[in-house]
Wavefront OBJ file of the C-alpha trace (Angstrom):
o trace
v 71.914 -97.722 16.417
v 71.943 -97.341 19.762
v 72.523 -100.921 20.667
v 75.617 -100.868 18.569
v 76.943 -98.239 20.254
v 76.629 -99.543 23.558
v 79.413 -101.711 24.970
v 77.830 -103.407 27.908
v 75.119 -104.433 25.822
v 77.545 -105.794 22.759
v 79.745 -107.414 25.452
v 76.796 -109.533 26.557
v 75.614 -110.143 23.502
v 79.154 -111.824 22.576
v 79.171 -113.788 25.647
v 75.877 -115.226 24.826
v 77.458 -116.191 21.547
v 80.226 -117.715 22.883
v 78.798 -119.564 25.341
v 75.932 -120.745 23.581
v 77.818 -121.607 20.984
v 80.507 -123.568 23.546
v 78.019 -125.497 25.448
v 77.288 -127.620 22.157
v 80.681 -129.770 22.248
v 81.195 -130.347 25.567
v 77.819 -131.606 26.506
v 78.460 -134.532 23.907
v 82.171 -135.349 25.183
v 81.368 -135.159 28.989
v 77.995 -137.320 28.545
v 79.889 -139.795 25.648
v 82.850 -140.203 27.977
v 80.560 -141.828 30.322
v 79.503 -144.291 27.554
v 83.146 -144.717 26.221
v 83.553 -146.076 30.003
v 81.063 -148.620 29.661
v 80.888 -149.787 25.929
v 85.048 -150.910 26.785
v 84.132 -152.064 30.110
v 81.552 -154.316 28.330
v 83.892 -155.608 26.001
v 86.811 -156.391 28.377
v 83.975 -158.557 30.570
v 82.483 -160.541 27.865
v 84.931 -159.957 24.882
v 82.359 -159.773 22.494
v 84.021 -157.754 19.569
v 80.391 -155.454 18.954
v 81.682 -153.267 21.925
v 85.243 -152.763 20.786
v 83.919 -151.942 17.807
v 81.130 -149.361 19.204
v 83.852 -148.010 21.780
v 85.900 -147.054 17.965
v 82.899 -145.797 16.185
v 81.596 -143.287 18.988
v 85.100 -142.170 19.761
v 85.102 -140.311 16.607
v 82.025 -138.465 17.741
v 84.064 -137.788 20.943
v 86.987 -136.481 19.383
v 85.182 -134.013 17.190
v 83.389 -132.355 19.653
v 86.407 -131.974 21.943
v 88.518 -130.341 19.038
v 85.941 -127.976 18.318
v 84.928 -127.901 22.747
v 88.508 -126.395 23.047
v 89.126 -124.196 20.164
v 85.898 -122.302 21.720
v 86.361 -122.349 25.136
v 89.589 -120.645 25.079
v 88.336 -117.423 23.889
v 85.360 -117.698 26.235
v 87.337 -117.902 29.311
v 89.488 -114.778 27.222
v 86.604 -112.641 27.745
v 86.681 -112.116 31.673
v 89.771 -110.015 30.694
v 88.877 -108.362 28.209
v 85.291 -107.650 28.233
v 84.325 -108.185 32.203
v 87.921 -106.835 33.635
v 86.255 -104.722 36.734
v 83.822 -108.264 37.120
v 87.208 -110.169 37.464
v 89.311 -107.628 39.321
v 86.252 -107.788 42.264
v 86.265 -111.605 42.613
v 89.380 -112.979 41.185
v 90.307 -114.116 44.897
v 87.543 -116.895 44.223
v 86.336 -116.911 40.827
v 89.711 -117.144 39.691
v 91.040 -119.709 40.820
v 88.158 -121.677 40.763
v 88.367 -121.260 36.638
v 91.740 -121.733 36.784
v 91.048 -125.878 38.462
v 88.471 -126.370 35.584
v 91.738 -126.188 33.340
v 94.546 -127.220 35.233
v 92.330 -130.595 37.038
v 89.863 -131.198 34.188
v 91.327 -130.016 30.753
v 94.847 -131.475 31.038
v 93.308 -134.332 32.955
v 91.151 -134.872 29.880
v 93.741 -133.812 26.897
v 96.997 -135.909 28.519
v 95.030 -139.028 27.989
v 92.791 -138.386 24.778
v 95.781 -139.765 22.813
v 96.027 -142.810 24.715
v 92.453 -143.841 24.245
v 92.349 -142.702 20.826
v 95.205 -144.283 19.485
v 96.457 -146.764 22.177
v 94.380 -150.181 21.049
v 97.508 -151.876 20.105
v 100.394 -150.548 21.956
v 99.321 -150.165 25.524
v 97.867 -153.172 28.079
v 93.914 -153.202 28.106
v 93.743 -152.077 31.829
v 95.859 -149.348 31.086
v 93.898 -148.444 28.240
v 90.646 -148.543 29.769
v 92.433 -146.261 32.818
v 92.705 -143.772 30.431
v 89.244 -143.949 29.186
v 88.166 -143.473 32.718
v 90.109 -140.716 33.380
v 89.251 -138.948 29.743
v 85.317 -139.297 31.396
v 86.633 -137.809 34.725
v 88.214 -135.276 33.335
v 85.156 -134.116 30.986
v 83.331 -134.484 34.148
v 85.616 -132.316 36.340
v 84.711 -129.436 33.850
v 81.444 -129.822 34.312
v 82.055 -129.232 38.730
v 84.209 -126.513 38.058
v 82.427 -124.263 35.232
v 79.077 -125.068 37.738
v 80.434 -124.370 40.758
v 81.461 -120.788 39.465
v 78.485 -120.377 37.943
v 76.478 -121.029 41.052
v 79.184 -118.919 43.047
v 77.676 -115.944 41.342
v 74.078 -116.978 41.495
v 74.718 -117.754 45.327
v 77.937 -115.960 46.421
v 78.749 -116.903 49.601
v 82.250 -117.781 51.754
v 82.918 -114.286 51.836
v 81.562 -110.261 51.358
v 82.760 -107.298 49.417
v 85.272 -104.964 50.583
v 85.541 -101.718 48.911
v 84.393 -103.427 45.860
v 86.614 -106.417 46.097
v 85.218 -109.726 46.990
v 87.300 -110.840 50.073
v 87.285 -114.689 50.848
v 86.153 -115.868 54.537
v 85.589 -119.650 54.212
v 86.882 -121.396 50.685
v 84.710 -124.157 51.407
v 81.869 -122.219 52.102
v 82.180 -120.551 48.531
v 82.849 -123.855 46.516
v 79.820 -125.592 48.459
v 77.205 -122.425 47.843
v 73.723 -122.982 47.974
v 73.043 -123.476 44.323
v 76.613 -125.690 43.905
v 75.618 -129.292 44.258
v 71.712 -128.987 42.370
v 73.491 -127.182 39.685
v 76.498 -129.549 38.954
v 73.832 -132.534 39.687
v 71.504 -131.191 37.142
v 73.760 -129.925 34.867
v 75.883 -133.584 35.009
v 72.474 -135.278 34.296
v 71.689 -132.915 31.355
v 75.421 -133.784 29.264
v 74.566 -137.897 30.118
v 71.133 -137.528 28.588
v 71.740 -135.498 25.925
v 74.573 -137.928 25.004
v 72.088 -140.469 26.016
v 69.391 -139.665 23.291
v 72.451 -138.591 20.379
v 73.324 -141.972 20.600
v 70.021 -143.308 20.767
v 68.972 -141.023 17.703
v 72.021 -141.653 15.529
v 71.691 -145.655 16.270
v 67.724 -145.539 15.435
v 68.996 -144.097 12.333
v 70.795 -146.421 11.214
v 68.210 -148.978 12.273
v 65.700 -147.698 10.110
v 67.946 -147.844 7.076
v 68.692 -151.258 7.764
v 72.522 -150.141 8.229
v 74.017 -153.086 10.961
v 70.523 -153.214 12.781
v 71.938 -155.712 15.258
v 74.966 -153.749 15.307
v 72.919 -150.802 16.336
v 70.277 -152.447 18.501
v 73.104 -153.149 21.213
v 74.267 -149.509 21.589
v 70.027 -148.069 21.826
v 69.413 -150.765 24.351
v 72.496 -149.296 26.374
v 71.014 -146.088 25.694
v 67.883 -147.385 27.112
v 69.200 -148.928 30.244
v 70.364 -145.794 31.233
v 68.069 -143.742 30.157
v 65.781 -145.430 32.596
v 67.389 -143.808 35.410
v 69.018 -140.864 34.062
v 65.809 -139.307 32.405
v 63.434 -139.136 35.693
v 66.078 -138.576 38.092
v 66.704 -135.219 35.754
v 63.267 -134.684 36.270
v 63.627 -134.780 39.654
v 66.519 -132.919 40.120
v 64.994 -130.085 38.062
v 62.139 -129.666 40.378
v 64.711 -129.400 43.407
v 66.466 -126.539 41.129
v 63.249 -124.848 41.061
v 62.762 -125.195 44.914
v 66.015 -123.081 45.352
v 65.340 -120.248 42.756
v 62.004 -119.941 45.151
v 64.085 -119.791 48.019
v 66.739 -117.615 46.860
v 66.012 -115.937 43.660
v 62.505 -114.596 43.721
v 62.708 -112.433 40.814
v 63.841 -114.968 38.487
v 61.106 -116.953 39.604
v 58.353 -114.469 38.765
v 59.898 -113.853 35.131
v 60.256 -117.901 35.093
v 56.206 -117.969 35.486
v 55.446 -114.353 34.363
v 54.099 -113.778 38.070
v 53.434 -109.862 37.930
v 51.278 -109.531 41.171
v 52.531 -111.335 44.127
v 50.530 -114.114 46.139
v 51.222 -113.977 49.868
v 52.275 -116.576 52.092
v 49.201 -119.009 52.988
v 47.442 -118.457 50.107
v 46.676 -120.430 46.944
v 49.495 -120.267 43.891
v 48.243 -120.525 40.513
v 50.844 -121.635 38.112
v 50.592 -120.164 34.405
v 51.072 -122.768 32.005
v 50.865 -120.592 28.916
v 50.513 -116.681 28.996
v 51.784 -113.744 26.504
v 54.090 -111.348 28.915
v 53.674 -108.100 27.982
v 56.844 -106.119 30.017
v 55.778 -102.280 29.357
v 52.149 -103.040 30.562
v 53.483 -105.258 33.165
v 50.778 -107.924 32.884
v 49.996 -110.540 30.623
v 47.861 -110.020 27.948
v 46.541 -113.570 27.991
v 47.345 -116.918 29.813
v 46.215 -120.422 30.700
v 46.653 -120.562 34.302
v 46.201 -124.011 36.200
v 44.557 -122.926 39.886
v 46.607 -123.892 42.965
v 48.831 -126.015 41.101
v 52.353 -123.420 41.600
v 51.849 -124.556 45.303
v 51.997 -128.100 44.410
v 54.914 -127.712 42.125
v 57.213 -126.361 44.565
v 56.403 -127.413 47.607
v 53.440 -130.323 46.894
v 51.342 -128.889 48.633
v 48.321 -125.998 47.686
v 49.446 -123.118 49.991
v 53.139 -121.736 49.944
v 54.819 -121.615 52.951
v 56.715 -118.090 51.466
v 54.951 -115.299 49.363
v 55.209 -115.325 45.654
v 56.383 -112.400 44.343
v 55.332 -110.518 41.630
v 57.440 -108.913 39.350
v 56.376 -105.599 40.124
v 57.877 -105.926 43.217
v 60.916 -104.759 41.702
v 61.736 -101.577 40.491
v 62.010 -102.020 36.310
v 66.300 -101.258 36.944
v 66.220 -104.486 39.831
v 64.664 -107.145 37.937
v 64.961 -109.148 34.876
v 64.288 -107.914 31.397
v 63.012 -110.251 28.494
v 60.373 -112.311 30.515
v 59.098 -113.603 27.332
v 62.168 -115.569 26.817
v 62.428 -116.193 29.977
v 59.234 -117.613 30.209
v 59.236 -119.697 27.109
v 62.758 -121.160 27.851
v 62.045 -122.324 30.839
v 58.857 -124.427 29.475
v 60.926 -125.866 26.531
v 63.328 -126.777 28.841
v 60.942 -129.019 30.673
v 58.943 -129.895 27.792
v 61.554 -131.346 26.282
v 62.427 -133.822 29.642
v 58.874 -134.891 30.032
v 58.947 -135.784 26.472
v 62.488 -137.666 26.910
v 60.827 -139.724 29.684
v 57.719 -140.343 27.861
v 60.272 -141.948 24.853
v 62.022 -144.199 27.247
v 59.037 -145.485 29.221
v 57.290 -146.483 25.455
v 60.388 -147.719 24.645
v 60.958 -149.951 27.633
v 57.414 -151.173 26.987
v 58.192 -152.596 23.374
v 61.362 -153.813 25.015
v 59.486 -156.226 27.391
v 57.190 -156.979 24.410
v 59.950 -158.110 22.735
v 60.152 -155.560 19.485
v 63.555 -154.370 20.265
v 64.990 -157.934 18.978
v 67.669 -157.630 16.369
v 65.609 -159.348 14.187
v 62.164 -156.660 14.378
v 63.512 -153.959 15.461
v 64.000 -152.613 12.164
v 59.703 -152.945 11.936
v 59.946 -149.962 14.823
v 59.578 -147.084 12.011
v 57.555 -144.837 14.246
v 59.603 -145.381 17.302
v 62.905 -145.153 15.665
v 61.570 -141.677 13.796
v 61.234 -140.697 17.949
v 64.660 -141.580 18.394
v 66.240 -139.737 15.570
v 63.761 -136.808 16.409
v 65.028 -136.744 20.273
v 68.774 -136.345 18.713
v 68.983 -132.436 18.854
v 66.287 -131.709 21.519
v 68.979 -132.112 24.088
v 70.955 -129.514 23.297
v 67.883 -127.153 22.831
v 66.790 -128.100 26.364
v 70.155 -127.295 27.654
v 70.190 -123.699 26.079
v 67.067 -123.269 27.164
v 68.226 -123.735 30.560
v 71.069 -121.592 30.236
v 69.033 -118.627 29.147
v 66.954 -118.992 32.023
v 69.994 -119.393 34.478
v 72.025 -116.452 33.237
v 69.170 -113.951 31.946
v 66.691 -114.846 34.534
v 69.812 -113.913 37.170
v 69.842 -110.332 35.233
v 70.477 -107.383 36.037
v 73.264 -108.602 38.318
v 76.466 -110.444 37.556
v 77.641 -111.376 41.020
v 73.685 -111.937 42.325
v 72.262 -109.125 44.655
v 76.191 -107.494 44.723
v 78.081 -106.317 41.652
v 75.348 -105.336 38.647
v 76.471 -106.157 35.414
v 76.496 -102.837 33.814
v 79.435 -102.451 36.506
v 81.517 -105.551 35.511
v 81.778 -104.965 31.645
v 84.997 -103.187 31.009
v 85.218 -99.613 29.521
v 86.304 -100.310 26.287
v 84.966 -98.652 22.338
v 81.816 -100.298 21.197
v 83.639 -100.322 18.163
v 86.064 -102.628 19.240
v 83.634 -105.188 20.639
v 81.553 -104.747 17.720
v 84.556 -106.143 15.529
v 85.353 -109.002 17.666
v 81.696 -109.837 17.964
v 81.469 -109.867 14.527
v 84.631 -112.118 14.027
v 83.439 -114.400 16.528
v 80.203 -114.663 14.679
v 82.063 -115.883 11.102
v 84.137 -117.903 12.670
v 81.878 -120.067 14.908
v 79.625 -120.214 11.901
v 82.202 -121.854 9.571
v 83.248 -124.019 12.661
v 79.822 -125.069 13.181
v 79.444 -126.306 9.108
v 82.802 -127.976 9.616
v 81.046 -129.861 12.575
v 77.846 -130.834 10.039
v 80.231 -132.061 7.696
v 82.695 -134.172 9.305
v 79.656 -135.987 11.651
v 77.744 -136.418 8.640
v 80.603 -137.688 7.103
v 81.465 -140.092 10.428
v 77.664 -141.362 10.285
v 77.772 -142.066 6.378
v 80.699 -144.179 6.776
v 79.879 -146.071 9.436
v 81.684 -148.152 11.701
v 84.580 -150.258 10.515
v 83.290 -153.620 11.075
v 86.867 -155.002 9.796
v 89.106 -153.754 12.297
v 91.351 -155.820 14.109
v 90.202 -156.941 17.667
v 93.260 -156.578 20.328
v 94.311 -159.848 21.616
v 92.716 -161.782 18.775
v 94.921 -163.469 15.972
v 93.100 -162.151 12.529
v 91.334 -164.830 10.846
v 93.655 -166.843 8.112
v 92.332 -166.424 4.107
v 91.516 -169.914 3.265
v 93.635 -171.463 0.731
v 91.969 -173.503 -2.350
v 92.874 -177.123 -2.221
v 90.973 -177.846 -5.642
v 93.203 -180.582 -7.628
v 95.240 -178.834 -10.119
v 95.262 -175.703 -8.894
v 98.878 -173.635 -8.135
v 99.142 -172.626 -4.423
v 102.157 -170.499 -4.040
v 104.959 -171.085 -1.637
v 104.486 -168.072 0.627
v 107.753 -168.699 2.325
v 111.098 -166.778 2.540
v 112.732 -167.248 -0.462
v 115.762 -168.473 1.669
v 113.647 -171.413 3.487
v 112.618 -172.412 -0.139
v 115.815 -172.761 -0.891
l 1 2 3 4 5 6 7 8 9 10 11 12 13 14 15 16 17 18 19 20 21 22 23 24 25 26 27 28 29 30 31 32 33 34 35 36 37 38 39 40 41 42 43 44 45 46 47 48 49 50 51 52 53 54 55 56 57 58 59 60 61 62 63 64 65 66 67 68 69 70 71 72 73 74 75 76 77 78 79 80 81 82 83 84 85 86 87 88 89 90 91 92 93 94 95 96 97 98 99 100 101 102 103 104 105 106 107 108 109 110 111 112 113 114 115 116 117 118 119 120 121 122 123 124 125 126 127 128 129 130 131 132 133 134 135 136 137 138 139 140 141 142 143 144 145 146 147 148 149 150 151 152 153 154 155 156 157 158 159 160 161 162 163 164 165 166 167 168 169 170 171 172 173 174 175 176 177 178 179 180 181 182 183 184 185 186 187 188 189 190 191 192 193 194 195 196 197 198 199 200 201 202 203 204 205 206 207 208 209 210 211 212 213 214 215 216 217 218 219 220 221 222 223 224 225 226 227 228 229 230 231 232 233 234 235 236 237 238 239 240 241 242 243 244 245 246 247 248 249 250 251 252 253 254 255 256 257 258 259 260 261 262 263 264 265 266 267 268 269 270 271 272 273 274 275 276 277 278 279 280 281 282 283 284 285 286 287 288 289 290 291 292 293 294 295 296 297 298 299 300 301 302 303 304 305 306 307 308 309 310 311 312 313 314 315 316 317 318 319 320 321 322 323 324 325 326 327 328 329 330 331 332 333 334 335 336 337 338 339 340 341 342 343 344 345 346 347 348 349 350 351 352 353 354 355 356 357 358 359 360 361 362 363 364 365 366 367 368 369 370 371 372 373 374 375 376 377 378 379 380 381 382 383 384 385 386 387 388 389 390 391 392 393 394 395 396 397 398 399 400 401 402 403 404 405 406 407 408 409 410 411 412 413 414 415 416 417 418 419 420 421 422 423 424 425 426 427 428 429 430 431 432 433 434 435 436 437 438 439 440 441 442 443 444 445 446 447 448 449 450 451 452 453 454 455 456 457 458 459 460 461 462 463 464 465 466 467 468 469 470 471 472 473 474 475 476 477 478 479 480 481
């Protein structure tokens, strides 16, 4: 009862709804965009009708998730008004306007030409139709820099300092470019291409193994593939360099990240827990699997830290973050889930060069296209996880280190968020069985094999020749006459 009657803890909970919620539709349309771009590049090079055809079929997917992207980002946005008004009032000289580009550059870059590439095949020149397809992708993409570069604005403010509570701007550049800016939109980028990468590659091995167009299908997972070869170590990578700056710059989060309740000075061995039970009111763990020296290697390869690691306890219980547990755990699904994403692309390059990805045996592939359709959904579960450890792990601040976040919720009844919390639920939950349906429905259909290929004269019926039989006169009736 008393969560329900506290606001600032009912106006976070709906803000983890909505954005958790949110982050499911655009990660598809800013990662698909990308292979919109190529699949119609592809087919204006070699004109081979298969990539018209897949740039048709996974534009439905596209479409879907940017109705549904929209209709819940709106009321997201909404919220820094309603429920975080002292939050926006302090550092709407930055973080306003820096929302305000993510619409204006990237939303109406992305909605004025939707229509075009949606329903301009036939009625506007290829180049110009494959502009707009490019700048659909930009403009998914430009979301992504925006919505990340506020993001790491209030992990890393910088450009500026409160004055008498209002965050007064010194250097614009300074604040878009803040020390967790370019990782974050870098990682973050990476994470939308290979989720999209591995939907694709999951809803393509699924039709595969039901013998649905296999050759059909076989071109779009070996696109998949080809970029998955890149895209999943370099996330890898760029994950690691993430975790190299929340050392640097967010020590708390760190220690709930790896349930580090004692700290281990500078110079000395860092173990690195690779499974352990946080228990927060004994402020230990009550057991874990710790791997000796190896923390050191993680972040920066080598066995003793150049900085202290510090514990959790060297925070006050009111400075530092609650919920280690989830923390914790997120943080190792979120990289579980990449290592196994690079393990399914290095086993499927290897079949590749043995020559089982054919179109004529790759439907024998059961186990490896059961990995496929498995690796569908994980994306999206990585990039939760990685939210949750972003946002809670920067807890109990809002604006890191400067405004707390019990100070930027607005003073409003519980009641009141309780109803819109509530609303928000039902409605996001009959949006998100509307989104089952319809893709379920998209993938049971299929693509439409039949459709007409811009530029090429459809195929003429032929006409039976046999002795005896009528063939009608198919002209005017005045040219018969």
């Amino acid at each position: 009862m008393d969560f329900l009657s506290n606001t600032v803890a009912l106006s976070r909970m709906q803000f983890a709804l909505t954005a958790i919620f949110h982050i499911l539709w655009p990660v598809l349309t800013t990662g698909m965009g990308i292979y919109l771009v190529i699949v119609e590049g592809v087919w204006l090079k070699t004109r081979n009708q298969d990539y018209y055809l897949h740039a048709r079929f996974w534009s439905k997917f596209y479409v879907l998730n940017f109705g549904i992207g929209v209709a819940t980002g709106i009321p997201m946005e909404f919220q820094f008004g309603t429920n975080w008004a002292p939050f926006s009032e302090a550092v709407g000289n930055f973080f306003g306007s820096v929302i305000g580009f993510e619409a204006s550059w990237a939303f109406m870059l992305e909605a004025a030409f939707l229509g075009i590439m949606l329903f301009g095949w036939e009625r506007v020149n290829p180049a110009i139709h494959y502009m707009s397809t490019i700048l659909v992708a930009v403009g998914a993409n430009l979301s992504t820099l925006w919505i990340l570069t506020a993001n790491s604005w209030m992990q890393t403010p910088a450009g500026g300092e409160l004055v008498n509570g209002k965050f007064v701007v010194h250097d614009y550049f300074q604040a878009i470019l803040n020390p967790f800016m370019a990782n974050s939109v870098l990682h973050m980028f990476f994470a939308t291409l290979e989720t999209s990468l591995f939907v694709i590659g999951g809803i393509s091995a699924w039709y595969i193994l039901n013998n649905r167009h296999p050759a059909f299908f076989a071109k779009s997972l070996k696109i998949v593939l080809a970029a998955a070869i890149a895209v999943a170590p370099l996330q890898i990578y760029i994950g690691h360099l993430s975790g190299e700056q929340v050392y640097h710059y967010q020590p708390s989060k760190l220690a709930a990240m790896e349930a580090q309740w004692e700290s281990t000075p500078a110079g000395q061995p860092a173990d690195w827990s690779l499974l352990a039970l946080p228990n927060e009111k004994a402020q230990k763990n009550d057991w874990e699997i710790t791997i000796p020296n190896a923390l050191g290697y993680i972040l920066e390869f080598k066995k003793n830290l150049s900085e202290p690691v510090h514990g959790l306890k060297e925070w006050k219980p009111e400075d530092r973050p609650r919920l280690v547990g989830l923390i914790y755990y997120a943080f190792r699904i979120m990289i579980g889930i990449g290592f196994f994403f690079a393990g399914l692309m290095l086993l499927s390059v290897l079949q590749w060069l043995r020559g089982k990805l054919r179109e004529e045996n790759i439907s024998q592939q059961r186990l490896l296209m059961l990995g496929w359709i498995f690796a569908a959904p994980l994306g999206y579960i990585a990039v939760e996880s990685g939210w949750i450890v972003r946002c809670v792990g920067r807890q109990p601040w809002v604006l890191y280190g400067q405004i707390r976040t019990v100070d930027g919720a607005s003073h409003i009844p519980a009641s009141n968020v309780l109803v819109s919390l509530t609303s928000f639920a039902v409605v996001y939950t009959l949006l998100f069985i509307a989104a089952l349906y319809f893709g379920s429905r998209i993938i049971r259909k299929g693509p439409n094999l039949n459709l007409p290929i811009p530029g090429v004269e459809p195929s003429q019926p032929a006409v039976d020749t046999t002795p005896g039989q009528f063939i009608p006169d198919e002209r005017p009736v005045e040219a018969q006459q």
